[in-house]
N, C-alpha and C positions, 0 to 999 in steps of 0.2 A: 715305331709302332708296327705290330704284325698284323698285314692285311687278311682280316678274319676268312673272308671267303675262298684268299688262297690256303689256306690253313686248313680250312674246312675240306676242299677240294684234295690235297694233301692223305686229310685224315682217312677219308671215304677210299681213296687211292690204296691206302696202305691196308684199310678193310678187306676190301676188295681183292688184295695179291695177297691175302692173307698175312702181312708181314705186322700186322697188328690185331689180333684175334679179339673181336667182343666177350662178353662173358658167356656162359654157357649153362643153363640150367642144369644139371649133374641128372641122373637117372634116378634117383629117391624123389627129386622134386617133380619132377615132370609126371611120374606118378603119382604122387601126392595129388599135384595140381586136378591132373586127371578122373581121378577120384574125389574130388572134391566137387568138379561139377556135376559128375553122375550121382545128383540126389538121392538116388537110393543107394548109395556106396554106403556100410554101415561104419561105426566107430572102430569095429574089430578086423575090419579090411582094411582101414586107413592106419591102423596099427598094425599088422602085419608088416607094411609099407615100409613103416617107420621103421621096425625092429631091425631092417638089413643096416641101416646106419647107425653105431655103435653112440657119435658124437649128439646126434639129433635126436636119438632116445630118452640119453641123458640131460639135454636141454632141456626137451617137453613135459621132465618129470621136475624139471625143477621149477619150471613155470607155473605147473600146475597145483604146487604146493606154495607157491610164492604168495604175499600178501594180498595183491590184486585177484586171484582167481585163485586163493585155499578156500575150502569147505571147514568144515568140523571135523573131516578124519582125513587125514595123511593118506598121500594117494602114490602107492608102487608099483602100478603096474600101467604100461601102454593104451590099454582097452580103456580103461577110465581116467584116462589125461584126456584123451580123444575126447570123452562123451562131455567131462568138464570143461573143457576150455570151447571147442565146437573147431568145427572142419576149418571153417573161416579163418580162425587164429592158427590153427596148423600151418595153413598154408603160409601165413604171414610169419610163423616160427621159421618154417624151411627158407623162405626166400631171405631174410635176416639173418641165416648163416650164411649163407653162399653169401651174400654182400660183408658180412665181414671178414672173407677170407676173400673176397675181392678185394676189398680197400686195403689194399698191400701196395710198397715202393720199392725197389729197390737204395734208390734217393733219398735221402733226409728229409731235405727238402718237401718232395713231393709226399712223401711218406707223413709228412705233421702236415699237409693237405688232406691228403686221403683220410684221414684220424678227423679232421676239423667238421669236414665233409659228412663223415659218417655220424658224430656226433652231432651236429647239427640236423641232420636225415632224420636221428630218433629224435631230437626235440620236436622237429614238426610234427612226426607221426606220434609222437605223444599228444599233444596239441590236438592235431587231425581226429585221433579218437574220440578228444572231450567234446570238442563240434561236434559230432556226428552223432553222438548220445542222442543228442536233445532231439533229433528229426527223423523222424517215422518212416520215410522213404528213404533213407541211406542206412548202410551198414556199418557200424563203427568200427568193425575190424578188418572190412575191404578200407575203411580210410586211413587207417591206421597204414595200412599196408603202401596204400596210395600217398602219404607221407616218408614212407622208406625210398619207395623210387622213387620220388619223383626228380633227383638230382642223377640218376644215375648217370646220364649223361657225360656226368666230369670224367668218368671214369677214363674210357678210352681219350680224352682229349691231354688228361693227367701223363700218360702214358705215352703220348705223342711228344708231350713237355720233352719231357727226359731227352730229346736229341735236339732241343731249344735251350741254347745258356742264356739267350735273353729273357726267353719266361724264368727261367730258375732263378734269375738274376732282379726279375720286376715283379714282387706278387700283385701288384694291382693292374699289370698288364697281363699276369696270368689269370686274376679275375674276371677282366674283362674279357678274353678269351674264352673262358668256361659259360660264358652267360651268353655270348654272342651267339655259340654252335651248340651247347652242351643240349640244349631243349632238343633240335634236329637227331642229334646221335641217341639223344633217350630215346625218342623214339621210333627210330630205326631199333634198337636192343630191345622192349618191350614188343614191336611188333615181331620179332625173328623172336621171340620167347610167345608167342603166340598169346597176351594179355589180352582182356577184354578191352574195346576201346573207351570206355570209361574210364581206364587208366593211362592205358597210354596218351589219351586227351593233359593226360597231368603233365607226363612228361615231357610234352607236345608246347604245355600253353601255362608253365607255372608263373614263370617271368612277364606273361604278355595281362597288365592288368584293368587292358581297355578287354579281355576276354569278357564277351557276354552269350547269352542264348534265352531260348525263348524256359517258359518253366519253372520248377522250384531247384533250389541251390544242387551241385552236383560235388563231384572229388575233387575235380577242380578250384571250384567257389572254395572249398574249405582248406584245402593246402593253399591257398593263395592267405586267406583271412590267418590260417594259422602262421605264416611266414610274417604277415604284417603284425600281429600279437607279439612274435620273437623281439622283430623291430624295433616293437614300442618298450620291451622288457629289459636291450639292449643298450638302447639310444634314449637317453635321457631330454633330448631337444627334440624326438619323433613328431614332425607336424600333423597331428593328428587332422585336423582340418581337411587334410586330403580324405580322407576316410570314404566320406558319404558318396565322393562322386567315383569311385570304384565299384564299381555292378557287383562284383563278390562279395564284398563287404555288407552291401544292401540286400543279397540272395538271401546269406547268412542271415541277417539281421540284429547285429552287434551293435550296441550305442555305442558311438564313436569315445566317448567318456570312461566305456566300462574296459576295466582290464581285467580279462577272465581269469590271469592268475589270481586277483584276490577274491574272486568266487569262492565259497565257503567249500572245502572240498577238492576244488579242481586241481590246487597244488601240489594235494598228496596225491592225487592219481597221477598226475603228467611224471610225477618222480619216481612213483612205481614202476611206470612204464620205460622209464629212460634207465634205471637201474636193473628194469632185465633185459632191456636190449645189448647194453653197456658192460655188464658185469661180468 
């Protein structure tokens, strides 16, 4: 068994002398981002933004005609993707390309990791959105978004794999590895990507589900409830019974009974949403 904290010490080491590079917001996103928080940034600044990247144009227009967020009339041009979809989900569009042109291996191996990883990323953040509909003080496409990273952590640890034959060799010792450190390195990578800490709180504290605070539910509470929702749709022996005494579960305020996939509706959206992350 690999002692987590030397591994951990290891990883930061290799950070550090640069011999393992974190990921890097690319120069479209960083503006994006930028302009997303200067509220007065219009629809047609933030598409200007966009038109430098050929890949991310073509994305945002296909989104924007997509099930989940078409209108009545077919939409071609930048300026009104922007204004239909809203800044919020731009930003959540840019940062879910760069993540899926991060979740790369050279390894097989690590490579149907990084794939599991990421698909699992957009089930929560499917998930994360449906929560966050229903409550007036959250954003459902900052949660949405707050479901894509909140794993990002595996990434560099993945990546570290690769000069480990005993992780390539044990996935449930490479599991336990990514859940021991991965939270610490998420948030190292969101804090150097300069996130609010609203989010990087996710990437911080997804795993830890004694997580509480004072307040009404946050990004946190609902990637944690969305993760245990997966669980329960997962694992057919899911002891639900734990439920109640989880502070996230109680923020949210889910009957431990109800499974939001057979909410009237929520199926098809969580599928929409996984089929344009995915597609």
């Amino acid at each position: 068994m690999i002692d987590e904290t030397q591994f951990l010490q290891k990883l930061n080491d290799a950070i550090d002398h640069n011999h393992i590079t974190l990921p890097t917001l690319p120069e479209v996103a960083l503006k994006v981002r930028d302009a997303v928080e200067r509220e007065q940034s219009s629809a047609n600044h933030i598409a200007d933004i966009i038109a430098s990247d050929a890949a991310l144009s073509t994305r945002l227009l296909q989104v924007a005609n997509s099930p989940l967020y078409r209108g009545r009339v077919a939409i071609d041009n930048l300026q009104m993707a922007v204004a239909r979809l809203g800044v919020r989900l731009v930003r959540s569009l840019v940062v879910s390309l760069i993540m899926r042109q991060i979740f790369q291996a050279t390894n097989d191996i690590l490579d149907n990791k990084f794939r599991q990883i990421w698909e699992e990323s957009v089930q929560i953040a499917a998930m994360s959105r449906v929560l966050a509909a229903n409550m007036d003080h959250l954003d459902k496409e900052q949660a949405m978004l707050a479901g894509l990273i909140h794993n990002i952590g595996a990434l560099p640890v993945l990546a570290m794999a690769e000069s480990h034959d005993e992780l390539l060799e044990d996935a449930r010792e490479l599991d336990r590895i990514i859940d021991a450190i991965g939270p610490q390195v998420g948030q190292r990578i969101l804090e150097m990507w300069d996130f609010p800490q609203s989010l990087i709180r996710v990437a911080a504290n997804f795993l830890n589900l004694e997580y509480a605070h004072d307040g009404e539910a946050d990004y946190v509470d609902i990637v944690q409830v969305a993760r245990l929702e997966a669980q329960m749709n997962d694992e057919g022996d899911f002891d639900t019974s734990i439920l109640p005494q989880i502070p996230a579960f109680v923020k949210v305020g889910l009957e431990p009974e109800v499974n939001m996939i057979e909410i009237e509706g929520v199926a098809d959206d969580i599928q929409n949403i996984e089929v344009m992350f995915l597609s």
